[in-house]
C-alpha positions in Angstrom: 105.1 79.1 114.0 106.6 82.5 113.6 104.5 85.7 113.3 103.9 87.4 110.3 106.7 89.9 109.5 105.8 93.5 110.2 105.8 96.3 107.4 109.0 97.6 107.8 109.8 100.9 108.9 107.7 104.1 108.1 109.2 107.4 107.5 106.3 110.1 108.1 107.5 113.9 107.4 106.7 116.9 109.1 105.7 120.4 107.9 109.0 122.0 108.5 111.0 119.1 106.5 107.7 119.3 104.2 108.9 122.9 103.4 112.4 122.2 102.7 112.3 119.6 100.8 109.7 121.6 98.4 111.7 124.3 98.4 115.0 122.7 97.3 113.1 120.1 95.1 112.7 120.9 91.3 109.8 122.3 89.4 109.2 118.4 88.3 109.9 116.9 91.6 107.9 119.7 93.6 104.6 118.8 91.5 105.0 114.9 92.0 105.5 115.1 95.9 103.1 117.7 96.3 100.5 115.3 94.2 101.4 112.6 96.6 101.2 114.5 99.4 97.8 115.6 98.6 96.1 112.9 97.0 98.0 109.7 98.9 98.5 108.6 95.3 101.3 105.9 95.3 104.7 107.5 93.1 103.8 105.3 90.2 100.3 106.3 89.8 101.0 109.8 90.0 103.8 109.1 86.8 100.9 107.5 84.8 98.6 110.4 85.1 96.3 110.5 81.7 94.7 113.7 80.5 91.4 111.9 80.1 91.5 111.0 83.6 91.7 114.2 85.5 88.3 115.8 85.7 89.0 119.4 86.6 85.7 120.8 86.5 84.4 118.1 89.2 87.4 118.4 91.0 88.4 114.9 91.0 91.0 112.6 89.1 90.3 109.3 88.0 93.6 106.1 89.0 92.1 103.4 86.1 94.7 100.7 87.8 97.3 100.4 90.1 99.4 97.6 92.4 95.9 96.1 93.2 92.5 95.9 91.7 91.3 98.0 94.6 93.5 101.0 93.8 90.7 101.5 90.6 89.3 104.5 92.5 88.5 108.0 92.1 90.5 110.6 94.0 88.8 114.4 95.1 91.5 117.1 94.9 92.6 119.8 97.0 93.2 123.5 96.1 96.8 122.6 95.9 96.3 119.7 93.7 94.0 120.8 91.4 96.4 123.5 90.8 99.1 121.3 89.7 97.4 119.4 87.7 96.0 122.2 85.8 99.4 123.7 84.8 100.9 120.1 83.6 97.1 119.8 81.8 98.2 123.0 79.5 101.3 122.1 79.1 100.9 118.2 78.7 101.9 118.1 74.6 100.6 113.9 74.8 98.3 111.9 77.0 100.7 111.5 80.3 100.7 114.6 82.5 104.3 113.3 83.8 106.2 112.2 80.6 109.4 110.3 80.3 111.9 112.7 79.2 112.8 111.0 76.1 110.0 109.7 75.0 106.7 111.6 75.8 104.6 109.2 74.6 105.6 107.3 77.5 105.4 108.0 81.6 108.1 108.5 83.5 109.8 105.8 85.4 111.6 107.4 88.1 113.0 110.6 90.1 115.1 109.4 92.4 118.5 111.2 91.3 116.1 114.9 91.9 114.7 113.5 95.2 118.2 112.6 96.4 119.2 116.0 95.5 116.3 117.4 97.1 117.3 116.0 100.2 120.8 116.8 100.4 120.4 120.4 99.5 117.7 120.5 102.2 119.5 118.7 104.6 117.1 116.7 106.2 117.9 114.0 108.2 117.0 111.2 109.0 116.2 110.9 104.9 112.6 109.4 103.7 112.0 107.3 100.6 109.4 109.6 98.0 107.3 106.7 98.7 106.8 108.0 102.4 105.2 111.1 101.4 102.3 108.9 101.0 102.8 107.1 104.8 102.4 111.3 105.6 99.3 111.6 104.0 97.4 108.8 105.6 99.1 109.8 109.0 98.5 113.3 108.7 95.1 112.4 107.4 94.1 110.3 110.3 95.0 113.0 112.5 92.9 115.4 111.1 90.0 112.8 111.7 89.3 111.0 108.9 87.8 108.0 109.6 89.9 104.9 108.5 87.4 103.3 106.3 87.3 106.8 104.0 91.2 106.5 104.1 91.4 103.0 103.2 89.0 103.9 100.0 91.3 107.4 99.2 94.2 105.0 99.4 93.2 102.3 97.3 94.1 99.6 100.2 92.4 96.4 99.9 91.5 96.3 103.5 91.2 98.3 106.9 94.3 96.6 108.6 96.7 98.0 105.4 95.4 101.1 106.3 96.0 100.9 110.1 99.8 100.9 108.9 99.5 104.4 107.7 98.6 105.7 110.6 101.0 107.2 113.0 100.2 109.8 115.3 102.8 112.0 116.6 103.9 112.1 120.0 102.1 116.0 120.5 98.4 114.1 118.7 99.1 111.7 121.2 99.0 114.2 124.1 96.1 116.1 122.9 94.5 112.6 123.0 95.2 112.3 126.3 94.1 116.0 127.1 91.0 115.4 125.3 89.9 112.4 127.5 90.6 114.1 130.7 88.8 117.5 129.9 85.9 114.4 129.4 86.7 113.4 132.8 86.6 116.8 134.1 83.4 118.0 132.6 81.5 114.3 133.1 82.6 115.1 137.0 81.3 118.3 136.9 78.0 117.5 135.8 77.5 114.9 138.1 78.1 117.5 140.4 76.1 120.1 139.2 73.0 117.9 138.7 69.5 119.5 140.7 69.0 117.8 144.1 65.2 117.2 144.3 63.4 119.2 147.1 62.0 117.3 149.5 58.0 116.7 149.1 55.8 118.6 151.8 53.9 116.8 153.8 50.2 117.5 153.1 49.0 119.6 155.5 46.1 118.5 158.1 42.9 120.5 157.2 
């Protein structure tokens, strides 16, 4: 019996292309990659974004459905995103946040055509999919030390070993790994070292 095909390939960004990209995006594109890059919000759930599901005075926005029934969750926001989102809050003019451009009434579908501009005019290569702004949040996230059953409930996976695909350190986290278990080494040596002898007991001395 054959294994289980793996997830395919994973395209995780780093700050400088982060920057780029950002910077050659659009004013629409630059909100929905920021979103996903600080929420882990999947593309589509960021296009469906309601009005009466972002709470900006408890800082948190509210996915009511998503490509499972465990991506119901609520999401905490950053600085950065609660920023965006209150901008397209004032100037939302219907429920969605992210409107189709013909019909507001509805959500938007897509914005590949601005992402593939974003990406020549940045000149980034090799090029990511927009959906791998969210394989950089759970990576980057997981770097920083967030434990994976926290990430699996941010990113609205339906189990730990989902997550675990997310998560790929760089080469440099890998060798601060490293570094961190030998300084471990080093200083669990040391102290063996440096533990007090005991003095020897005295004799009692003959009256």
């Amino acid at each position: 019996k054959f294994l289980d095909e793996g997830p395919g390939s994973m395209r995780v960004g780093f700050h400088e292309e982060q920057e780029a990209y950002l910077a050659s995006a659009k004013p629409l594109l630059r909100d929905v990659a920021t979103m996903i890059l600080e929420t882990g919000m999947r593309p589509e759930e960021v296009f469906t974004i309601c009005k009466e599901n972002v709470h900006l005075d408890r800082r948190y926005l509210f996915v009511p459905k998503g490509k499972t029934r465990f991506a119901r969750r609520n999401l905490p926001l950053t600085d950065t995103a609660l920023s965006v989102l209150k901008r397209r809050v004032v100037k939302a003019k219907t429920c969605y946040l992210f409107p189709h451009r013909r019909d507001p009434n509805k959500p938007m579908g897509t914005i590949q055509k601005a992402h593939e501009e974003a990406l020549e005019a940045s000149k980034i290569k090799p090029r990511f999919r927009l959906y791998d702004l969210r394989h950089t949040f759970g990576s980057r996230s997981a770097m920083a030390g967030v434990d994976l059953a926290t990430l699996k409930e941010l990113m609205g996976h339906s189990n730990i070993s989902i997550t675990m695909r997310y998560v790929h350190p760089t080469p440099e986290h890998k060798q601060e790994a490293l570094r961190k278990l030998e300084r471990f080494n080093v200083e669990q040596v040391f102290a063996l070292h440096e533990k007090p002898q005991k003095s020897p007991q005295k004799s009692p001395q003959s009256e």
